[in-house]
C-alpha positions, -999 to 999 in steps of 0.1 A, spaced: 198 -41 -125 212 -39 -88 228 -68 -73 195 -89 -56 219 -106 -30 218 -81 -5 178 -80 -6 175 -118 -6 197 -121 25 181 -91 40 150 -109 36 157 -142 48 172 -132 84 144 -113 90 120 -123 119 89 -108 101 81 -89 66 58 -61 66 40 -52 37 25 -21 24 -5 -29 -2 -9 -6 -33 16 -2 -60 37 -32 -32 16 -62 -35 -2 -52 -66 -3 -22 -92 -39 -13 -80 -38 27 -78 -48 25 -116 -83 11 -102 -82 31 -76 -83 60 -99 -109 47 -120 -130 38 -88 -127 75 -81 -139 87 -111 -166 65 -110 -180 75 -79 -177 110 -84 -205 108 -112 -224 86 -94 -224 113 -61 -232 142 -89 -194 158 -87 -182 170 -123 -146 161 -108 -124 140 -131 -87 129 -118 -65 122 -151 -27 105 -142 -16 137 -142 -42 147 -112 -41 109 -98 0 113 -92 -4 146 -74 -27 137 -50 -8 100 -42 12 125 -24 -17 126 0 -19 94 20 -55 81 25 -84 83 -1 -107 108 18 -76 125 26 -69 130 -12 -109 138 -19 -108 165 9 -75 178 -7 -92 178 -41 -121 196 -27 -98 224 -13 -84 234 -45 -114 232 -66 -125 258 -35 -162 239 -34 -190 265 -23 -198 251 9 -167 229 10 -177 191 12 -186 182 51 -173 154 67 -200 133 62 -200 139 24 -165 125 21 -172 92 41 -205 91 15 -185 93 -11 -154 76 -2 -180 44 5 -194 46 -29 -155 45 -42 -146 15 -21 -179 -5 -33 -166 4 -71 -133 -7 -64 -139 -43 -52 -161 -45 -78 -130 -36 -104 -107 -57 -79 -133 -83 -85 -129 -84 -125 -93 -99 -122 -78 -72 -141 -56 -65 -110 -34 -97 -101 -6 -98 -78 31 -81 -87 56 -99 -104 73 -124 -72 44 -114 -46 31 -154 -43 67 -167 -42 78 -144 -17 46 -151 2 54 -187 4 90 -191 8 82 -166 37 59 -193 55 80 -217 41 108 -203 63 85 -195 94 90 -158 91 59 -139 103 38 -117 78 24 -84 83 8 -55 62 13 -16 76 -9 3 49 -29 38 46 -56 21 23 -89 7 40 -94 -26 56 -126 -30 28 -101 -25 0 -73 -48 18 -102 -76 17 -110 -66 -20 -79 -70 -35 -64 -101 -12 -94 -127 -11 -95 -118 -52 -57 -130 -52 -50 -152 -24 -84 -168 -12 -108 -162 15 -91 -171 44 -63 -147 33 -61 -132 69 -49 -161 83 -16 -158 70 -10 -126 84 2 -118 124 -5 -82 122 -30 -58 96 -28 -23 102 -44 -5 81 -49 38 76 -82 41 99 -65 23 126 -41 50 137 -42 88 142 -14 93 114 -11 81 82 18 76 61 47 94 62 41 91 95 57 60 114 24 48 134 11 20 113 48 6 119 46 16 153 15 -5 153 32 -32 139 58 -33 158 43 -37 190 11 -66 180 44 -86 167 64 -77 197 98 -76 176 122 -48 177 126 -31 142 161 -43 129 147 -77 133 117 -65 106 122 -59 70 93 -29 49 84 -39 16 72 -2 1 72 12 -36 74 50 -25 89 76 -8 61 79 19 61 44 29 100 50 27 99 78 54 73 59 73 93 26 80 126 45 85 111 68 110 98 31 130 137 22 124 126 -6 103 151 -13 72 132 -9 39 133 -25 5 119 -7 -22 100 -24 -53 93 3 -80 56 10 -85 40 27 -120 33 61 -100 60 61 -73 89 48 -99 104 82 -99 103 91 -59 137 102 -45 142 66 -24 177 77 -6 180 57 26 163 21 14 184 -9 18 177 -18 -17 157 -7 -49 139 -35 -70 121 -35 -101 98 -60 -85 100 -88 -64 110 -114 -88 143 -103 -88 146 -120 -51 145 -153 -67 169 -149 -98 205 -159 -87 230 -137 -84 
């Protein structure tokens, strides 16, 4: 286990914590996948996206993103149209708060604490993330309550800016609604895109290990975690 000092005194003197969502706050790309497959019999596609499928195409940040991918290789006869993809991407997001919904996808392991001792401290919140504002709202009001939003300065989420993850925008975003420089901000990730993402904004990054992005090449993060817990065992 690395030594959690460093990451807990990273993340106290910071000014504001920006959070990315999946696989970060909760291991949700499990019911993201099943929210897939779900909607793709409902919308009449004989698609079916084992791990296997699932981990290859988490290298493509945003759902319709990954469904547009998926629909290049199978090399669809006419090719889905944009409209398609937002059809079926819709149908996705509806079956995913209804999974979200179940409980069977709480918060990781040291999420709430950190959460807290964050307000506690009067450190400013944030969330930089390529996933939807509808599945944001999903997963939080499930784990945190309705007035979720309220804790946060800042939400940016993947339809907000012109690039997704790996590229820096969302933390560009972030960066400027909080007005605070980027040494002053800490990114909470779990893969090598956010990784890139916050390190090309100059934010420092910790890195919490997710089930699908446990094995990502994380070279240039302040710190690696297991999960977030570790932050409140003493060294």
């Amino acid at each position: 286990m690395p030594d959690q000092a460093p990451a807990a005194a990273l993340v106290r003197r910071a000014a504001a914590l920006i959070f990315d969502v999946d696989g970060t706050l909760a291991e949700t790309e499990e019911l993201h996948r099943q929210a897939f497959n779900e909607a793709f019999v409902r919308c009449g596609l004989d698609w079916h996206w084992d791990r296997t499928i699932y981990k290859n195409l988490l290298r493509v940040t945003g759902g319709k993103e990954r469904i547009r991918a998926h629909d290049v290789v199978q090399g669809s006869l006419p090719p889905l149209s944009d409209e398609d993809i937002a059809k079926l991407h819709g149908v996705k997001t509806a079956q995913y708060a209804e999974l979200v919904e179940t409980g069977s996808c709480p918060l990781r392991p040291g999420v709430a604490a950190l959460l807290a001792a964050a307000r506690a401290r009067g450190q400013r919140l944030a969330i930089a993330t390529t996933t939807s504002r509808g599945n944001i709202d999903a997963l939080l009001s499930r784990a945190l309550g309705n007035g979720w939003a309220a804790d946060f300065d800042a939400i940016v989420a993947g339809d907000d800016v012109r690039y997704k993850k790996p590229a820096p925008d969302v933390y560009l975003e972030i960066l400027a609604r909080l007005r605070l420089k980027a040494p002053d901000c800490v990114a909470i990730e779990d893969s090598a895109n956010g990784l890139i993402a916050a390190s090309r904004a100059c934010i420092p990054v910790l890195i919490t290990r997710s089930m699908y992005f446990r094995d990502d090449d994380f070279t240039g993060a302040h710190l690696v975690l297991d999960d977030l817990s570790e932050l409140e065992r003493p060294g």
